[in-house]
N, C-alpha and C positions, 0 to 999 in steps of 0.2 A: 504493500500500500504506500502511496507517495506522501512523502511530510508537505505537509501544507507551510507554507511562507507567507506568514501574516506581515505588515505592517508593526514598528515598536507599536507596544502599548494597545493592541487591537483588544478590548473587550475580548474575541470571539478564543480568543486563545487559552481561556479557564476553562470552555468547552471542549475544546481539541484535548486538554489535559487533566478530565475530569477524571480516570483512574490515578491519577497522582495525591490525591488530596490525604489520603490517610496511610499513606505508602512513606514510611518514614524514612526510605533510602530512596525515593522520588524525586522527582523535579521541583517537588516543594518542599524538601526536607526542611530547608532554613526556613519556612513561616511555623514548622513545629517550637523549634528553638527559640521564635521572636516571642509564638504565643506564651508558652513560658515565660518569659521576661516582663513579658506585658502585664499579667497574670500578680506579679510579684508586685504589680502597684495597684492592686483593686484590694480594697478592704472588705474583711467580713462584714454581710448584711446583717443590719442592728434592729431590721424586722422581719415576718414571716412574709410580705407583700412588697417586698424591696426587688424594684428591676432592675436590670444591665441589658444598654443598648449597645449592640455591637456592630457597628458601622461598617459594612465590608466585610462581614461576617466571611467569607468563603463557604468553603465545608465546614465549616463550625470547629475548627479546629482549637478555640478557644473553653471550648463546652467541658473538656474534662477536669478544667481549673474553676469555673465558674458554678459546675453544679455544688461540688461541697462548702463553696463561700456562701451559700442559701441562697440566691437570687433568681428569680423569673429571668432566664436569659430569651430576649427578643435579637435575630439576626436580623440583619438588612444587606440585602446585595440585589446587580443584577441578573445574575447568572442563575438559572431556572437549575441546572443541570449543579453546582453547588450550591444551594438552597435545599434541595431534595437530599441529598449530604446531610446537611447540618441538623435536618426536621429528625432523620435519624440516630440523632446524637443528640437530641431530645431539645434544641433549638427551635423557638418557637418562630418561624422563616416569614419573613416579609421583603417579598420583590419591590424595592423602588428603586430611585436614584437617590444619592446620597443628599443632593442637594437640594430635594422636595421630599421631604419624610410624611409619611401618612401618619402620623404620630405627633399624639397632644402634646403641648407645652405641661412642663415641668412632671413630666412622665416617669423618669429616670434617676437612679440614686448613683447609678454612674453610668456613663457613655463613654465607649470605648473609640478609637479614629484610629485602627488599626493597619498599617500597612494601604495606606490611602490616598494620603493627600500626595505622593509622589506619581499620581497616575490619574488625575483631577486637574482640570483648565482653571478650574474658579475654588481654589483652597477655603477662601478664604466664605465661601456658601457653603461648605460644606460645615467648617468651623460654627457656622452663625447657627443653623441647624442643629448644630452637637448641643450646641448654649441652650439654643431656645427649648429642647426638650427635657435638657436637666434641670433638677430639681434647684430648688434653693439651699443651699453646704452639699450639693451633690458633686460626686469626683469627676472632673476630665481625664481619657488617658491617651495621650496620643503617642503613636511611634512611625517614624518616616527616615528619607533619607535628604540629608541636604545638600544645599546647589553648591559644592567645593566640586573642583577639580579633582582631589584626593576620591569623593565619593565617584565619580564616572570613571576614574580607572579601576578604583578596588568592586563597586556596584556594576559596573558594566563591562569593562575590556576584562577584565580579570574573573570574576563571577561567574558572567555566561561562558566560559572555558572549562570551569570546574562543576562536577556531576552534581547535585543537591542545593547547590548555594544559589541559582538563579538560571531559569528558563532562557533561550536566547528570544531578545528582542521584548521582554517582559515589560522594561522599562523602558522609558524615552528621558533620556538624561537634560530634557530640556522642562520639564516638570520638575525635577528633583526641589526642596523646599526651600526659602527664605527661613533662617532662623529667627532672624530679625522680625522681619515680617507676620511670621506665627506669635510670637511675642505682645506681638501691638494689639493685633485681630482678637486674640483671647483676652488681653488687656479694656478693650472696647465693651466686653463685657462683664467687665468686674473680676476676672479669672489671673491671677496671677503664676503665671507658670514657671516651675524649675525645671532645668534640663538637663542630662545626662545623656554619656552617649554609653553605645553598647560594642564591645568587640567581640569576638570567637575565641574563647577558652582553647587553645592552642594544644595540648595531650588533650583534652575529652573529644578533640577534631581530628584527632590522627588516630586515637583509638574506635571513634567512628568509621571512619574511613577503613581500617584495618579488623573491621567487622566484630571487636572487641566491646564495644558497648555500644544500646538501641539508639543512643541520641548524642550529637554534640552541645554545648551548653553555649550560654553567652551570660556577657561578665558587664559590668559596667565599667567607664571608663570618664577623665574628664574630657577628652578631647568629644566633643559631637560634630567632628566634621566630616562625617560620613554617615553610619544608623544612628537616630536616637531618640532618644525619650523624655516627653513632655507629661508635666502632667501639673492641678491644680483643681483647688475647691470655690465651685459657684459662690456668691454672696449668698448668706442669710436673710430671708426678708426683712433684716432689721439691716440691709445694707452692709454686713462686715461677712469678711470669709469665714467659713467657717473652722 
């Protein structure tokens, strides 16, 4: 059967690689390792009816972190073919666009912006969306990659070379994120973000690779000029973070 040749960044290519999603030596290995990470900044639910919106849900590959936190996990993506993934994995799946959510204001005890805004024209509608649905002291958690130089070679020339670590043509390096720019857009809504970046735990990647253990890890790091992670608490209805 001939590989089909999409365009970077073509939606249609989550379809073409929909046995990958739970295939932890796949072509998506590295969004197991992110969800973990991601994962590590969402706090246990503080009630029985506490949600988490997961923005760019995929195959729900965040869902085996999120069920024992206690929270109603709701996915959102476009992709019909992982959506049906994730409903599996006991996500409760809604087809939109990121940037028109069918989903009430202050819905959410955290909203997740996983693996997203590097693959989005208008970030910063996406962002306003993530706001407008969380709660008041509800968590933002975002992770992306940014517009450095350092991340198109290590994210793209380098990446799409190596098995697990990124799809070729996944990404279009001319989306990659404003750090800055996410800073102000979350700032505009009372969200004060701190950031940290993430790198590849270096033996748990070679003993991956070396079929020695199920998963590589990733580690935090100061530099974020390549992956990394955002994250911050809505205002209180009384106007202060929580």
């Amino acid at each position: 059967m001939p590989v089909l040749i999409r365009p970077r960044n073509d939606v249609r290519q989550y379809d073409d690689l929909v046995d990958h999603w739970w295939d932890e030596r796949g072509a998506f290995a590295m969004l197991h390792w992110i969800a973990k990470a991601r994962a590590d900044l969402i706090p246990r639910a503080t009630s029985s009816d506490a949600v988490l919106v997961d923005l760019a849900c995929g195959g729900g590959l965040l869902a085996p972190y999120v069920r024992p936190l206690g929270y109603h996990h709701v996915g959102v993506d476009l992709t019909m073919s992982a959506l049906r993934l994730a409903a599996g994995h006991g996500v409760s799946a809604v087809r939109a666009d990121v940037t028109r959510l069918p989903l009430r204001d202050d819905l959410a005890d955290v909203v997740t912006v996983g693996e997203i805004l590097e693959h989005v024209v208008a970030p910063d509608a996406v962002l306003d969306e993530a706001c407008r649905v969380l709660r008041p002291g509800g968590r933002l958690v975002i992770d992306t990659i940014a517009a450095t130089r350092r991340a198109r070679l290590l994210a793209v020339t380098i990446a799409e070379r190596v098995p697990g670590m990124a799809p070729v043509g996944i990404h279009d390096p001319a989306l990659f994120v404003d750090r800055a720019a996410l800073v102000r857009t979350c700032a505009r809504h009372g969200i004060t973000l701190r950031l940290r970046g993430l790198r590849l735990d270096v033996p748990s990647a070679l003993a991956w690779r070396l079929g020695r253990r199920d998963s590589a890890r990733l580690v935090p790091t100061r530099s974020t000029a390549v992956l990394f992670q955002a994250w911050g608490q809505a205002p209180t209805e009384a106007g202060e973070t929580a």
